[in-house]
N, C-alpha and C positions, 0 to 999 in steps of 0.2 A: 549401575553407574548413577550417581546422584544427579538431579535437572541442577540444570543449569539457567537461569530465567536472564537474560538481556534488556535488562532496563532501560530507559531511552537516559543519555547523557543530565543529569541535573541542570545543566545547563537550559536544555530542551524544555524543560518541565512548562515554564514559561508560557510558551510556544500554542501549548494543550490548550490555555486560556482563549485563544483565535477561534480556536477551531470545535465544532460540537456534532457529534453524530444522530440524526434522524432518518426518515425513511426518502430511499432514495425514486428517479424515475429511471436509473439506468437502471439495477438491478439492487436488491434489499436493502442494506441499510447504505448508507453513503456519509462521507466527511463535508460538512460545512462551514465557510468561514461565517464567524460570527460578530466580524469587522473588516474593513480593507482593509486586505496587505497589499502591500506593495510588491513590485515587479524583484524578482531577484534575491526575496527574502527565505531564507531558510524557515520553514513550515514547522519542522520536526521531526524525530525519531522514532523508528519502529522499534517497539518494545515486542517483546517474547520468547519461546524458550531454545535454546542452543542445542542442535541436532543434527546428525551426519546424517549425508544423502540418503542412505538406504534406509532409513527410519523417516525422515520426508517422504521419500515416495511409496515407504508402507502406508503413513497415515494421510497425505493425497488421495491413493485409490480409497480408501474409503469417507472423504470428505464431499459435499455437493458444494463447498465454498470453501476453495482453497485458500490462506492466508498464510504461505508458507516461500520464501526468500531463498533462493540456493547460491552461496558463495561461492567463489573458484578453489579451495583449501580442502573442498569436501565437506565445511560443515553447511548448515540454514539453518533459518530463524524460522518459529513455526509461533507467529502470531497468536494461534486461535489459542495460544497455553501463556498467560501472562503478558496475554498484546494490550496496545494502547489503544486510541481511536484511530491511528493512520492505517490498520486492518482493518478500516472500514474503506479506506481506497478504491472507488472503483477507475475501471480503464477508460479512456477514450481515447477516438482516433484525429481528435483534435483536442490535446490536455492544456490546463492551465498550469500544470507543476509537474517535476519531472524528481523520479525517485535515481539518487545517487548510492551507487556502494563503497564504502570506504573499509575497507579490510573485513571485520563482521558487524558493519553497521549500516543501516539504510537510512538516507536523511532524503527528506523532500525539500525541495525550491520550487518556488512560484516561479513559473514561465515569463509573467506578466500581469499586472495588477489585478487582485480577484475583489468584487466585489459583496459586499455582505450580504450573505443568504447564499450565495453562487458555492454546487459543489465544486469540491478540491478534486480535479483527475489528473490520472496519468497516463502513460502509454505502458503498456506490461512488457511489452515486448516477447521474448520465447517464452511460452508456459508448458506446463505439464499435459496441458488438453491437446497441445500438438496438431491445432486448425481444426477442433472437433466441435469446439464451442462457439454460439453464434454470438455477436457481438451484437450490444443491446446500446448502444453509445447514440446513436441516431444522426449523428454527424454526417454530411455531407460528401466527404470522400472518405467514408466507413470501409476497413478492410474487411468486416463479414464475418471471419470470427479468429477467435483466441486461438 
């Protein structure tokens, strides 16, 4: 079956210019803004390669840093093949951006104004590690893990 790579919308491309990835303190690399956005602003899109669930969670288990999206259709986006900088995402259990899914696409919005140099996080919600992972976010009412 030929890859199928999901580009982030041209529109989005934009977007990339905000934001710059370096080393994070939650966990490796991490997204930062590279100017304030504002509260409410679409961030951008998850770029990467187009893949049904059972090939997600073949190359999960063998991943130590999953970047990989599962739709309700049975396909995901598996970042870590043709991803942008927004799979540099990490979680927190207090985020400043919240990732939206729109049929097979993942866009981020800013929660609330972020300020420049501040990472871009979000809440992950159900992952693949199914509360086995411990949560490195440091926040104040931290759920402990992924």
């Amino acid at each position: 079956m030929p890859r199928r790579i999901i580009a982030a919308r041209t529109v989005s491309q934009p977007f990339l210019d905000d934001v710059e990835v370096r080393p994070s303190t939650i966990d490796g690399n991490g997204v930062f803004a590279r100017r304030r956005i504002p509260a409410r602003r679409k961030l951008g899109e998850l770029a990467g390669e187009l893949i049904n669930h059972r090939e997600a969670r073949r190359r999960a288990r063998k991943l130590a840093r999953i970047a990989i999206v599962e739709f309700e259709d049975g396909m995901a986006i598996d970042a870590s093949v043709g991803g942008n900088a927004f799979r540099y995402t990490n979680h927190s259990c207090a985020p400043n951006a919240y990732m939206r899914i729109a049929g097979q696409r993942v866009e981020f919005y800013s929660l609330r104004a972020i300020k420049p140099g501040e990472e871009i996080t979000c809440r992950y919600g159900d992952t693949q590690h199914e509360g086995t992972v411990p949560c490195r976010c440091g926040r104040g009412k931290c759920r402990e893990y992924l």
